[in-house]
mmCIF file as Biopython writes it, N, C-alpha, C and O atoms, coordinates in Angstrom:
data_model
#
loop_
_atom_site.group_PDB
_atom_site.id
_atom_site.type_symbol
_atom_site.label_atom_id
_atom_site.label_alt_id
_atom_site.label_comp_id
_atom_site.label_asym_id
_atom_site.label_entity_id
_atom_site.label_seq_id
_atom_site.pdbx_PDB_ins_code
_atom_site.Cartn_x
_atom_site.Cartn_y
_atom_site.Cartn_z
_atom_site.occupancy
_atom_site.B_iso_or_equiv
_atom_site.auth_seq_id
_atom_site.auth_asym_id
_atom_site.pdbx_PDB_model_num
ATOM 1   N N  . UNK A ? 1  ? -19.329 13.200  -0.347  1.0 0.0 1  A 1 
ATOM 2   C CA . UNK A ? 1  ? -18.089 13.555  0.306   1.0 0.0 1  A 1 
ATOM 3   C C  . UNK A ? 1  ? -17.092 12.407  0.162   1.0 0.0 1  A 1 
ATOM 4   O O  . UNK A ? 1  ? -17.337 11.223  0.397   1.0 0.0 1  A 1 
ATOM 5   N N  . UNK A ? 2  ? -15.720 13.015  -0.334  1.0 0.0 2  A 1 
ATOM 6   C CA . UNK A ? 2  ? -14.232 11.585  -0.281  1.0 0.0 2  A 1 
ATOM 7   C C  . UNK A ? 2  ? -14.426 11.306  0.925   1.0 0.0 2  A 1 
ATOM 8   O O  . UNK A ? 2  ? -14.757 12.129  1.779   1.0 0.0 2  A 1 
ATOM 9   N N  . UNK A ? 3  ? -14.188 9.790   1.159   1.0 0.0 3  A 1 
ATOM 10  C CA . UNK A ? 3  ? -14.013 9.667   2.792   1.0 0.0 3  A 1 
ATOM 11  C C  . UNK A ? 3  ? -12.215 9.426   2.375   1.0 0.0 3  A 1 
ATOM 12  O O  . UNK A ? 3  ? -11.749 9.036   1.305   1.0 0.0 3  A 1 
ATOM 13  N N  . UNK A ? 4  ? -11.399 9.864   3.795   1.0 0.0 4  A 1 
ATOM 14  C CA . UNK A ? 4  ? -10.245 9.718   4.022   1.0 0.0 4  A 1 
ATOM 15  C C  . UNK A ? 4  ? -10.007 8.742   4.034   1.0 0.0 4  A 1 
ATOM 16  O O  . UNK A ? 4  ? -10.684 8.069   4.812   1.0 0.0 4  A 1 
ATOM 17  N N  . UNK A ? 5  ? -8.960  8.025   3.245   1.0 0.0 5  A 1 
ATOM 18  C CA . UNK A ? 5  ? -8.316  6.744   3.591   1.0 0.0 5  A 1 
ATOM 19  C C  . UNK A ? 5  ? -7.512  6.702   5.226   1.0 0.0 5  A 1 
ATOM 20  O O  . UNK A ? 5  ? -7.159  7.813   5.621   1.0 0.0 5  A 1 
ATOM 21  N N  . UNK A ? 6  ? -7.296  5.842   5.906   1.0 0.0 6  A 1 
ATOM 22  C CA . UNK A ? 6  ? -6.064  5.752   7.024   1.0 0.0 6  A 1 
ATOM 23  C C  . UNK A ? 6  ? -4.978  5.329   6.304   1.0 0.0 6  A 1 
ATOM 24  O O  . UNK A ? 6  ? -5.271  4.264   5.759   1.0 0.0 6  A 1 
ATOM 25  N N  . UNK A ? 7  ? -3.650  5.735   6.003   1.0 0.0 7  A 1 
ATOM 26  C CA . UNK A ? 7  ? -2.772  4.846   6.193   1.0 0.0 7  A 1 
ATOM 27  C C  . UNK A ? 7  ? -1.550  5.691   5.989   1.0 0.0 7  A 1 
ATOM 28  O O  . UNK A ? 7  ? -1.885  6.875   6.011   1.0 0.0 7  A 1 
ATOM 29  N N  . UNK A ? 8  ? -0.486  5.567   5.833   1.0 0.0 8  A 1 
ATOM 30  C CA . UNK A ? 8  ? 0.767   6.380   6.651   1.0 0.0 8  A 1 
ATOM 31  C C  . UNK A ? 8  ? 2.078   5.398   5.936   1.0 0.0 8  A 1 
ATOM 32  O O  . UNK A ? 8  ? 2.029   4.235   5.537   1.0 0.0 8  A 1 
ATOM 33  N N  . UNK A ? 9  ? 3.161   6.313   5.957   1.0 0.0 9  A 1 
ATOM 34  C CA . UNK A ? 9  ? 4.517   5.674   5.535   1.0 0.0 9  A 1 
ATOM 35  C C  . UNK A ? 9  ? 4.438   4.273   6.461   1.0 0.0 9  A 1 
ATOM 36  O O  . UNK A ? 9  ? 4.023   4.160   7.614   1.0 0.0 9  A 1 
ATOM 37  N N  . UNK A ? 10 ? 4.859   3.475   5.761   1.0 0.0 10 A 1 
ATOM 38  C CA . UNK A ? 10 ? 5.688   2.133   6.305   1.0 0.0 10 A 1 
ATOM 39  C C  . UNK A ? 10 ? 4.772   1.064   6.977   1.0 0.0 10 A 1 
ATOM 40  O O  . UNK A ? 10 ? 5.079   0.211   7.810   1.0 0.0 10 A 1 
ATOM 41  N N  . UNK A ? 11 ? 3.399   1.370   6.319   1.0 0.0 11 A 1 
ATOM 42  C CA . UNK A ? 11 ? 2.125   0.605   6.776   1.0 0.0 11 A 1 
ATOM 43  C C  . UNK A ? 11 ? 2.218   -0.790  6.228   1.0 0.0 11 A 1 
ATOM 44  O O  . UNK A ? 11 ? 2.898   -0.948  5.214   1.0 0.0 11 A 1 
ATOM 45  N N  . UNK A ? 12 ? 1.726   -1.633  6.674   1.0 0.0 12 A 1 
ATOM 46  C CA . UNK A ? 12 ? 1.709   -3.082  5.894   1.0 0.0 12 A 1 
ATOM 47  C C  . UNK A ? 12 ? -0.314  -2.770  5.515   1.0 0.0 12 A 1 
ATOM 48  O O  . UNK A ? 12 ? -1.314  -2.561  6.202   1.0 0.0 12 A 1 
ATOM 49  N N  . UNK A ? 13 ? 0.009   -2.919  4.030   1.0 0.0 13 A 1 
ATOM 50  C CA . UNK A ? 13 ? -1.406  -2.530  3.825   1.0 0.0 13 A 1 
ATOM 51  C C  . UNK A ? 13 ? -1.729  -3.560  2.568   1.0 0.0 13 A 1 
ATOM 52  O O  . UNK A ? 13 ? -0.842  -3.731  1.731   1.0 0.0 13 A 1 
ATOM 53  N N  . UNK A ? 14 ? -2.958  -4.225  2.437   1.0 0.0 14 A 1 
ATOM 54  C CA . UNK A ? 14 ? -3.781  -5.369  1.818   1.0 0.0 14 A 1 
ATOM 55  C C  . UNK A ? 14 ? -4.327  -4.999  1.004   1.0 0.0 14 A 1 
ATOM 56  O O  . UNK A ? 14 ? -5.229  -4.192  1.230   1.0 0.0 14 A 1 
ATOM 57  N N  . UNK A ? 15 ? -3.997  -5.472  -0.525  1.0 0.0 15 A 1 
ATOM 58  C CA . UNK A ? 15 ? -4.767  -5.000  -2.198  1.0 0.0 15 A 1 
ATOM 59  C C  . UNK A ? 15 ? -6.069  -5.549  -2.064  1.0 0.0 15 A 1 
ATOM 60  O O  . UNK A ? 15 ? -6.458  -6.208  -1.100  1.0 0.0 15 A 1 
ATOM 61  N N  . UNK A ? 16 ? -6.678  -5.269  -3.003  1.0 0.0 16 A 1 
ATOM 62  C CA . UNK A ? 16 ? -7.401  -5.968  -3.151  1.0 0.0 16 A 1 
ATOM 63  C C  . UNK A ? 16 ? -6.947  -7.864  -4.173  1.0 0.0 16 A 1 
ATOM 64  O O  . UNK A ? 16 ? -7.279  -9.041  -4.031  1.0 0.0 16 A 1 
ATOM 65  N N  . UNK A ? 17 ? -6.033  -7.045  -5.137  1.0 0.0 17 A 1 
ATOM 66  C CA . UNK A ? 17 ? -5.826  -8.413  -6.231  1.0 0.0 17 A 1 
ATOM 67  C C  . UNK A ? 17 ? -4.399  -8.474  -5.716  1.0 0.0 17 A 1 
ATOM 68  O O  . UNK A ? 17 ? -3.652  -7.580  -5.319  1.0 0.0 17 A 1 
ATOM 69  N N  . UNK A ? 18 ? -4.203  -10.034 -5.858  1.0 0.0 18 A 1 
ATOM 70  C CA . UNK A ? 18 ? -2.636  -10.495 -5.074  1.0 0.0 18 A 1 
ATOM 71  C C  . UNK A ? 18 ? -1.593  -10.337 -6.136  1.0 0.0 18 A 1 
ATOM 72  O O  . UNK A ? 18 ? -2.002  -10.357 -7.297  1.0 0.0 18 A 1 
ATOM 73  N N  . UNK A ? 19 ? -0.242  -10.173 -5.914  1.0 0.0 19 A 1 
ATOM 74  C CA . UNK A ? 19 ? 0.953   -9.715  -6.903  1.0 0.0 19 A 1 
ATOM 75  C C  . UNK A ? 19 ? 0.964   -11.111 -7.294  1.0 0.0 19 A 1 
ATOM 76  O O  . UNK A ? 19 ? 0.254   -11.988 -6.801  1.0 0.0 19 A 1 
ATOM 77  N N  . UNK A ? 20 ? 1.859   -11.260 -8.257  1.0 0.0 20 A 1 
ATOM 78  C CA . UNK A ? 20 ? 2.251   -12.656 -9.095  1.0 0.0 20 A 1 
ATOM 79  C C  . UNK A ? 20 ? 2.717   -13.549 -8.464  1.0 0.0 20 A 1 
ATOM 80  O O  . UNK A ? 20 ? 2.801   -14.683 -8.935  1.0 0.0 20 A 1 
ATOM 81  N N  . UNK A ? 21 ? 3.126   -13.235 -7.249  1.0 0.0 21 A 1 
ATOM 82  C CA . UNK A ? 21 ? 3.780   -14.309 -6.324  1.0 0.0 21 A 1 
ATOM 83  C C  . UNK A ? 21 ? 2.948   -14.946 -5.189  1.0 0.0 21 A 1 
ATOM 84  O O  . UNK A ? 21 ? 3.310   -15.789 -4.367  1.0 0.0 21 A 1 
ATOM 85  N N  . UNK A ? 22 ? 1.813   -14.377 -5.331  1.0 0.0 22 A 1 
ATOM 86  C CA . UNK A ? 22 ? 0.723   -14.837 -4.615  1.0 0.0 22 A 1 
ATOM 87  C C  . UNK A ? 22 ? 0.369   -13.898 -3.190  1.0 0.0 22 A 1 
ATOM 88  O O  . UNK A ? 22 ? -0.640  -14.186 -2.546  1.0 0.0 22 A 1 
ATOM 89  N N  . UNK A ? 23 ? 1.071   -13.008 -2.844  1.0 0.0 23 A 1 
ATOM 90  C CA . UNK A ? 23 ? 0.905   -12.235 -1.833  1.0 0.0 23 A 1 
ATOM 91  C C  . UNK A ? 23 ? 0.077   -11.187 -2.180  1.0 0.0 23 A 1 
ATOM 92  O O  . UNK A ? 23 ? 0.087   -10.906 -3.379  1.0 0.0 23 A 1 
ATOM 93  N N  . UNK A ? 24 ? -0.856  -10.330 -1.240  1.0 0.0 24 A 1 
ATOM 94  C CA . UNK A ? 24 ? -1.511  -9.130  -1.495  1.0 0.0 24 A 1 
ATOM 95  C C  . UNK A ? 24 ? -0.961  -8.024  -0.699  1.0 0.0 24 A 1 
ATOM 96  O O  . UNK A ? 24 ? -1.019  -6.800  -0.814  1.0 0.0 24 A 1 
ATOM 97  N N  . UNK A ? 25 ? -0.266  -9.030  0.362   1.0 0.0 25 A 1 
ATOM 98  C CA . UNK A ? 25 ? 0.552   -7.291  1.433   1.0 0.0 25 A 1 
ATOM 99  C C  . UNK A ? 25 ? 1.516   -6.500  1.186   1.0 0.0 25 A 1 
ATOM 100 O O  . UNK A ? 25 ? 2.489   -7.069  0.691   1.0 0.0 25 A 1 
ATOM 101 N N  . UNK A ? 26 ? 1.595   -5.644  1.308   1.0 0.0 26 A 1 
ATOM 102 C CA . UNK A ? 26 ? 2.566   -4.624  0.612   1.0 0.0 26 A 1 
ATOM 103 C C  . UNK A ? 26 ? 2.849   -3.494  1.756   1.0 0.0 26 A 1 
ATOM 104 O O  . UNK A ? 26 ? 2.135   -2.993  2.625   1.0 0.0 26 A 1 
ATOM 105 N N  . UNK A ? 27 ? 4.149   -3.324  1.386   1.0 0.0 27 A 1 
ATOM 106 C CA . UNK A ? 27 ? 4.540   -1.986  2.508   1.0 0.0 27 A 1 
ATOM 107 C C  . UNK A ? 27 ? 4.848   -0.661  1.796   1.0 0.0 27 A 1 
ATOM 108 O O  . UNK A ? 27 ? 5.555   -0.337  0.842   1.0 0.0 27 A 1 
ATOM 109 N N  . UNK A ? 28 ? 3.957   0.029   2.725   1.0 0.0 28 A 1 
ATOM 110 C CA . UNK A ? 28 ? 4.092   1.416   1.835   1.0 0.0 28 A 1 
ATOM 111 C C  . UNK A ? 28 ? 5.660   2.034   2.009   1.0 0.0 28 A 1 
ATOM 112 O O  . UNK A ? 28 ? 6.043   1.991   3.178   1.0 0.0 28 A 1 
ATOM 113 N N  . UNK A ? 29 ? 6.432   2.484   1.246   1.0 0.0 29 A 1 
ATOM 114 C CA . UNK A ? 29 ? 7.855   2.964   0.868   1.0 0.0 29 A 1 
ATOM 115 C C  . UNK A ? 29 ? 7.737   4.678   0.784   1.0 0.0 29 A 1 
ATOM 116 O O  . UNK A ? 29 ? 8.604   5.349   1.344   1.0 0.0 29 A 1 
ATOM 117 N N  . UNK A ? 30 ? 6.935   5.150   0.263   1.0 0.0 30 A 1 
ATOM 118 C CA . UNK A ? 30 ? 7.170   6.657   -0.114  1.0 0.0 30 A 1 
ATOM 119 C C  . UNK A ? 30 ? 5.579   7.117   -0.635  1.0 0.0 30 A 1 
ATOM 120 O O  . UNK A ? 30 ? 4.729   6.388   -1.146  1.0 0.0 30 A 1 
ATOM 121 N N  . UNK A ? 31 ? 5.508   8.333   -0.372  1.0 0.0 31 A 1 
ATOM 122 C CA . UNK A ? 31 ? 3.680   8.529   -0.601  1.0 0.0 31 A 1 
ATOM 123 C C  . UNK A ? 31 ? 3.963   10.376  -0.905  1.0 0.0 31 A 1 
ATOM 124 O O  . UNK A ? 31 ? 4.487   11.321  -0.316  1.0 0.0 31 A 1 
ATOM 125 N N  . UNK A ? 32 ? 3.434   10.181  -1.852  1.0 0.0 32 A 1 
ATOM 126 C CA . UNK A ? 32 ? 3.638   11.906  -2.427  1.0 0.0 32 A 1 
ATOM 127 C C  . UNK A ? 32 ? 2.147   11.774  -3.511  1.0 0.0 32 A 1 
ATOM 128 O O  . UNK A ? 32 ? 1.167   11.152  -3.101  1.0 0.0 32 A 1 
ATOM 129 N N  . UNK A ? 33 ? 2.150   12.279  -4.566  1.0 0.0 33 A 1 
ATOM 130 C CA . UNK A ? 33 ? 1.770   12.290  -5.521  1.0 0.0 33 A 1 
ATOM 131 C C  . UNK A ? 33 ? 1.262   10.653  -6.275  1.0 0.0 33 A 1 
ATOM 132 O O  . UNK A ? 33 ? 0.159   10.324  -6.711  1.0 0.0 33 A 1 
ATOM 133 N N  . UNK A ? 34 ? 2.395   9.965   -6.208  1.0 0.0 34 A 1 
ATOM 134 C CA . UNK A ? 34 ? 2.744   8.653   -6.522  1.0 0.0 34 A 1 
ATOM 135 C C  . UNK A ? 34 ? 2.616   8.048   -5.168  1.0 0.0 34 A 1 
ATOM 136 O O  . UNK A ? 34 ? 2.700   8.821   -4.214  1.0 0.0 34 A 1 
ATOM 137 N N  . UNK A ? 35 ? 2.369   6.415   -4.879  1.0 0.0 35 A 1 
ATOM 138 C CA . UNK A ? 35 ? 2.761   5.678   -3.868  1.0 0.0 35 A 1 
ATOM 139 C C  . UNK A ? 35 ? 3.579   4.270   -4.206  1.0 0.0 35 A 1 
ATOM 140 O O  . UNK A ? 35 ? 3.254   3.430   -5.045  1.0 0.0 35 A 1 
ATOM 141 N N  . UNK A ? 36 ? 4.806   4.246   -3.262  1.0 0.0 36 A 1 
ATOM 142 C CA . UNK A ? 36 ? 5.811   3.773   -3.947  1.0 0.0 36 A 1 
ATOM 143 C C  . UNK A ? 36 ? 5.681   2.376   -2.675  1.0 0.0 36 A 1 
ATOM 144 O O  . UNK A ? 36 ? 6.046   2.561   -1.514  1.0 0.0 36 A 1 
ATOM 145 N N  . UNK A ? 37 ? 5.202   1.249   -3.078  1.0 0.0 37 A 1 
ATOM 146 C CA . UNK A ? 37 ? 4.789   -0.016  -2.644  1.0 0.0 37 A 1 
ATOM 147 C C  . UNK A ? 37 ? 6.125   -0.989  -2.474  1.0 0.0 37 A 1 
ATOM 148 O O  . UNK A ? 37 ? 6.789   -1.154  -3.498  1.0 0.0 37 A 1 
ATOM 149 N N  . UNK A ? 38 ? 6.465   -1.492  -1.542  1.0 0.0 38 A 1 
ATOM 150 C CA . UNK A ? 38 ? 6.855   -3.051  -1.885  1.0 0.0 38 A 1 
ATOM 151 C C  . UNK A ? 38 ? 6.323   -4.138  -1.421  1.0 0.0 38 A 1 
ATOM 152 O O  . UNK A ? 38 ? 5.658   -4.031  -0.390  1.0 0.0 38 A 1 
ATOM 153 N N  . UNK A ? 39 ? 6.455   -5.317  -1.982  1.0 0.0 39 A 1 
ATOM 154 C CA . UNK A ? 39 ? 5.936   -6.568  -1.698  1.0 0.0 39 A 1 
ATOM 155 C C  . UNK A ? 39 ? 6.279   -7.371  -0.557  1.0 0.0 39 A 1 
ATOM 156 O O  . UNK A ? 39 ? 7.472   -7.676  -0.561  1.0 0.0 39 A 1 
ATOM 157 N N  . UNK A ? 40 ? 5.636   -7.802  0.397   1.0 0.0 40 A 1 
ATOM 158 C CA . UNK A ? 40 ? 6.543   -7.959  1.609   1.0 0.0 40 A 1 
ATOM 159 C C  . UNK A ? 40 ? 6.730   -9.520  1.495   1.0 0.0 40 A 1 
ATOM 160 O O  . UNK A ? 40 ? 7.144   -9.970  2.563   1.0 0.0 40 A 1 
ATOM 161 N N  . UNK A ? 41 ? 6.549   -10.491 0.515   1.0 0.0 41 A 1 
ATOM 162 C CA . UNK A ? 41 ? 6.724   -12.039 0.015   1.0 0.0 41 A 1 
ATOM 163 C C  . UNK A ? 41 ? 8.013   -11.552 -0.743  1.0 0.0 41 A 1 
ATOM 164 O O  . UNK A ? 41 ? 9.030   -11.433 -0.059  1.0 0.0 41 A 1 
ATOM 165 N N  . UNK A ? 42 ? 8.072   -11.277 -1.989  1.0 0.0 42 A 1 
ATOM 166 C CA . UNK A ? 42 ? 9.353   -11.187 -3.165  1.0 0.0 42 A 1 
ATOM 167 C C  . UNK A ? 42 ? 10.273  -9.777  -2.962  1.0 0.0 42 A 1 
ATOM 168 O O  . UNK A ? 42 ? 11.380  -9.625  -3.478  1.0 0.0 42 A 1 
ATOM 169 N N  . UNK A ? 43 ? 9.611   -8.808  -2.133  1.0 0.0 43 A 1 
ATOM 170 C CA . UNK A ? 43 ? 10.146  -7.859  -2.396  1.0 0.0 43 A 1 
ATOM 171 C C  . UNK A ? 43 ? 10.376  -6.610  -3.577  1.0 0.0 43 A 1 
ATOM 172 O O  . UNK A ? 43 ? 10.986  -5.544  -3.498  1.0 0.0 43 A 1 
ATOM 173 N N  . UNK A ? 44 ? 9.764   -7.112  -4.465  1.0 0.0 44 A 1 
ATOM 174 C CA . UNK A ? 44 ? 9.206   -6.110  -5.629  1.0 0.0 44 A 1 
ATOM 175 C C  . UNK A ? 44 ? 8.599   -5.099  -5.431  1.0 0.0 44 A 1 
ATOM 176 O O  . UNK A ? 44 ? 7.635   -4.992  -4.673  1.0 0.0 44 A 1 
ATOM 177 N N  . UNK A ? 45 ? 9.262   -3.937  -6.320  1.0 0.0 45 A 1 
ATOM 178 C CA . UNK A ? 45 ? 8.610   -2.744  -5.983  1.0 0.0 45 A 1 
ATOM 179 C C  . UNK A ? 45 ? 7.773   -2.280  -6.925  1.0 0.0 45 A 1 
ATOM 180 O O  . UNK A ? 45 ? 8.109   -2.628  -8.057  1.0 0.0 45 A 1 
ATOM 181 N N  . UNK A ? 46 ? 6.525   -1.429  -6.849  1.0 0.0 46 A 1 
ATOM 182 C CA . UNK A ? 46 ? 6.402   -0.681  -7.815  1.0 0.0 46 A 1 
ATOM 183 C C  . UNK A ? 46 ? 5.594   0.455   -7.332  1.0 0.0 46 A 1 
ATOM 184 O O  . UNK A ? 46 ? 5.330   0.628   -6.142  1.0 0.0 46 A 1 
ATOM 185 N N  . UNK A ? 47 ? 5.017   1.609   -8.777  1.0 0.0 47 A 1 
ATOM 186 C CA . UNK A ? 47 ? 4.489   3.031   -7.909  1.0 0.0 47 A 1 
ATOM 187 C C  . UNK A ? 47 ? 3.645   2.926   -8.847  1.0 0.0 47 A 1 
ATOM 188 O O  . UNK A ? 47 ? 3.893   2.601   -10.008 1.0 0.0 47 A 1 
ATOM 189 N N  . UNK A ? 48 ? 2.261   3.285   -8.233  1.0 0.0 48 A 1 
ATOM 190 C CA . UNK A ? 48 ? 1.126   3.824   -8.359  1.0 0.0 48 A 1 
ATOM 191 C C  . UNK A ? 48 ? 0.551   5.222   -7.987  1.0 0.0 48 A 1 
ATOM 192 O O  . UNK A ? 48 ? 0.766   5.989   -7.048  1.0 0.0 48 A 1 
ATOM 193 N N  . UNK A ? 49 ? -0.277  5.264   -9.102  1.0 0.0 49 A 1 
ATOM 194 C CA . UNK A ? 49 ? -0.734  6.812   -7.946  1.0 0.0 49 A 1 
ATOM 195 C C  . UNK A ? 49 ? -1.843  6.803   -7.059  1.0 0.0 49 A 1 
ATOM 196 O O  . UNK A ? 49 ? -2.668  5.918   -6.828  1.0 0.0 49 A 1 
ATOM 197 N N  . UNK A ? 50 ? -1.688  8.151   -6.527  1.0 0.0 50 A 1 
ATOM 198 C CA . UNK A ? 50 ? -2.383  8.056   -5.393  1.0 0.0 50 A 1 
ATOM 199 C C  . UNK A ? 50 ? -3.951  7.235   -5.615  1.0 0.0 50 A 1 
ATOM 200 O O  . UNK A ? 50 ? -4.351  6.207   -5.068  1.0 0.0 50 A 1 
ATOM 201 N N  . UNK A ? 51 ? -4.537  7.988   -6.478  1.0 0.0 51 A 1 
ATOM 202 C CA . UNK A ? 51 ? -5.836  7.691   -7.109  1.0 0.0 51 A 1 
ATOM 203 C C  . UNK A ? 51 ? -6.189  5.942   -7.670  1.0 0.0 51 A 1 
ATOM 204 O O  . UNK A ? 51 ? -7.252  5.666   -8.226  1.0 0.0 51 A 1 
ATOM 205 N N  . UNK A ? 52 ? -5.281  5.077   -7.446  1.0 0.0 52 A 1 
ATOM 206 C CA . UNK A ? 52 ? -4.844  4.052   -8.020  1.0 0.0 52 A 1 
ATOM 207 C C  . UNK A ? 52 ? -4.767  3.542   -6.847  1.0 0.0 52 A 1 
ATOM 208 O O  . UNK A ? 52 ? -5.571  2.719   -6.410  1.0 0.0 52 A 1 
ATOM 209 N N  . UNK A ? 53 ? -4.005  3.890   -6.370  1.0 0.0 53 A 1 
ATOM 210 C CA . UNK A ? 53 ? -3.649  3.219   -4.578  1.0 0.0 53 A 1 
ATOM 211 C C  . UNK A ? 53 ? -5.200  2.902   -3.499  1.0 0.0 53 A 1 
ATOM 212 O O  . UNK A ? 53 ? -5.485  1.889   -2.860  1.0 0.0 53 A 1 
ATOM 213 N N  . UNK A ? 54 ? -5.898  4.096   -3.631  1.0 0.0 54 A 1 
ATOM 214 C CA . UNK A ? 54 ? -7.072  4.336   -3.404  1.0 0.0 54 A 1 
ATOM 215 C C  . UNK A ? 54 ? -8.141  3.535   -3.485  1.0 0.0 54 A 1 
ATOM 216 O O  . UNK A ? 54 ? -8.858  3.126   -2.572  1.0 0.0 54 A 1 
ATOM 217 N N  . UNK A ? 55 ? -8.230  3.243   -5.184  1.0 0.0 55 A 1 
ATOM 218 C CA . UNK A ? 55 ? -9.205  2.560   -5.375  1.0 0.0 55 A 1 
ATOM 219 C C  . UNK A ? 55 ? -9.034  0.567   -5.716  1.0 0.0 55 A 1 
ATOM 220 O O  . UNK A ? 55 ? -9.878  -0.188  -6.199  1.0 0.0 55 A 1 
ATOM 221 N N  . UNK A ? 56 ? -7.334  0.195   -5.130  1.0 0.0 56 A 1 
ATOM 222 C CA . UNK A ? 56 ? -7.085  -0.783  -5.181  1.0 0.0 56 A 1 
ATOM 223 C C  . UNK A ? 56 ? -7.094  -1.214  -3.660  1.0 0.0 56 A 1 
ATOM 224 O O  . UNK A ? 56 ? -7.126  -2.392  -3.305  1.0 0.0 56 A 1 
ATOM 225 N N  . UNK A ? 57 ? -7.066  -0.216  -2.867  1.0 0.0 57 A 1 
ATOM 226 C CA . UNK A ? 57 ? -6.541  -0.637  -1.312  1.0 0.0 57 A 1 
ATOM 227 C C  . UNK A ? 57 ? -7.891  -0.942  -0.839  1.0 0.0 57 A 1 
ATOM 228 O O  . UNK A ? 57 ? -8.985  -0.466  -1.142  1.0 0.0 57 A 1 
ATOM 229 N N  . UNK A ? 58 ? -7.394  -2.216  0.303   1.0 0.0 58 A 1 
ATOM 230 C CA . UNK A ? 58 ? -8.645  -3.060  0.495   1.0 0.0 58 A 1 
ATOM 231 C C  . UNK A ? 58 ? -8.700  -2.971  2.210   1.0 0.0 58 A 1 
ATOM 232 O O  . UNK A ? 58 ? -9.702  -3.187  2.892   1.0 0.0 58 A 1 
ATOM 233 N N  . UNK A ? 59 ? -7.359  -2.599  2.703   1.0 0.0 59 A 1 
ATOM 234 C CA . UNK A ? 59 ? -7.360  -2.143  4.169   1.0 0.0 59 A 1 
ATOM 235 C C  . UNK A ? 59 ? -6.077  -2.102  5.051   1.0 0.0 59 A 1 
ATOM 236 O O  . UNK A ? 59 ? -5.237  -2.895  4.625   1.0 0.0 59 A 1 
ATOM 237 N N  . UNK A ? 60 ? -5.735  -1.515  5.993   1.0 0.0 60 A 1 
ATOM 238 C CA . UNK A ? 60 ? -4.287  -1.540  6.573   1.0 0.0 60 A 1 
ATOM 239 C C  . UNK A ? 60 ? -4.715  -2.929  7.844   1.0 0.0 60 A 1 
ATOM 240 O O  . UNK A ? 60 ? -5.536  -3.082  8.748   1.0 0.0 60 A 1 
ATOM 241 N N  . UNK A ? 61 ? -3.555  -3.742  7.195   1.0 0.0 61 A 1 
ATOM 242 C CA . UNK A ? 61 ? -3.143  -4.694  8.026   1.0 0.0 61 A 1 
ATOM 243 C C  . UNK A ? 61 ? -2.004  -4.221  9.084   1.0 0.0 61 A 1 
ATOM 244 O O  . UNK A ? 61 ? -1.194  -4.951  9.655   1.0 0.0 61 A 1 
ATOM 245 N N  . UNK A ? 62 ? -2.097  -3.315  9.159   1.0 0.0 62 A 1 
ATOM 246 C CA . UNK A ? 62 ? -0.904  -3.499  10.137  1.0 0.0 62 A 1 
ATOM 247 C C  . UNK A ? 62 ? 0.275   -1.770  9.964   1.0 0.0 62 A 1 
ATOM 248 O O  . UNK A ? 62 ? 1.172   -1.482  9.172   1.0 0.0 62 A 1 
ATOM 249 N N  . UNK A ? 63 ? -0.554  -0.770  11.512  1.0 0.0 63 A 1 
ATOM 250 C CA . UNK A ? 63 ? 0.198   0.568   11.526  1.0 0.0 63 A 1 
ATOM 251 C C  . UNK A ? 63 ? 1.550   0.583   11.782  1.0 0.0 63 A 1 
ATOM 252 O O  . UNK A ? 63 ? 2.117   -0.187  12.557  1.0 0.0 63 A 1 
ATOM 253 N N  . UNK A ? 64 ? 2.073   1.462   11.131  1.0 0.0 64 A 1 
ATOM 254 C CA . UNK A ? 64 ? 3.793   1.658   11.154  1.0 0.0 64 A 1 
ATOM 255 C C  . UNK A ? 64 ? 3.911   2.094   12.397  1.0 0.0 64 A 1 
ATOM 256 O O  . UNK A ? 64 ? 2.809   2.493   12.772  1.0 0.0 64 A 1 
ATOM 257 N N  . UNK A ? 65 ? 4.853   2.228   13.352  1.0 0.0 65 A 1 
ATOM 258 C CA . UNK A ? 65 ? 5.461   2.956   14.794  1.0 0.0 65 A 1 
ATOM 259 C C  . UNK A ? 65 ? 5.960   4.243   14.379  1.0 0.0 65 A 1 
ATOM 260 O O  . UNK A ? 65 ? 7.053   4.476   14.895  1.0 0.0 65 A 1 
ATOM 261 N N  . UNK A ? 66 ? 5.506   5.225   13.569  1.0 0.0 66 A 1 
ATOM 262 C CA . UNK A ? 66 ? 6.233   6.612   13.044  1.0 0.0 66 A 1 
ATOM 263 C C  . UNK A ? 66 ? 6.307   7.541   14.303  1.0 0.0 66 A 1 
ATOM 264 O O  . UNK A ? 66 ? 5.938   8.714   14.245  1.0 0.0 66 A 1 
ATOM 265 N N  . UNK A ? 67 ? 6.680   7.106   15.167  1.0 0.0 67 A 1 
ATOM 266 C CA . UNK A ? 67 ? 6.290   8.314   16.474  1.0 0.0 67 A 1 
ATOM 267 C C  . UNK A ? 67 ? 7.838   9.111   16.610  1.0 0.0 67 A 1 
ATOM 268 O O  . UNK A ? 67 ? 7.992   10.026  17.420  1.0 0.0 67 A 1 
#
């Protein structure tokens, strides 16, 4: 059985491998099909897919307030 990931628009969520600038946290931006990341050190964006997101994500640091 997939187990469900947790995580939700505007999450501060932890890669496993760190971006070029040395950070691994990233805030989720947009989540469809694709998940559209930015870097919360440089601010760089980029999109992955879901399936990608999945098997790089290492855990949510930190839930968004979406209420």
């Amino acid at each position: 059985m997939v187990e469900k990931k947790d995580y939700d628009l505007g999450d501060l969520v932890e890669m496993k491998k760190p971006h070029a600038c040395g950070s691994n946290a990233w805030i989720i931006n947009r989540m469809g099909a694709d998940i559209k990341l930015t870097c919360s050190a440089c601010q760089r964006t980029i999109m992955l897919t879901r399936h990608d997101f999945d098997k790089r994500l290492k855990k949510v640091l930190e839930k968004a307030d979406n209420k």
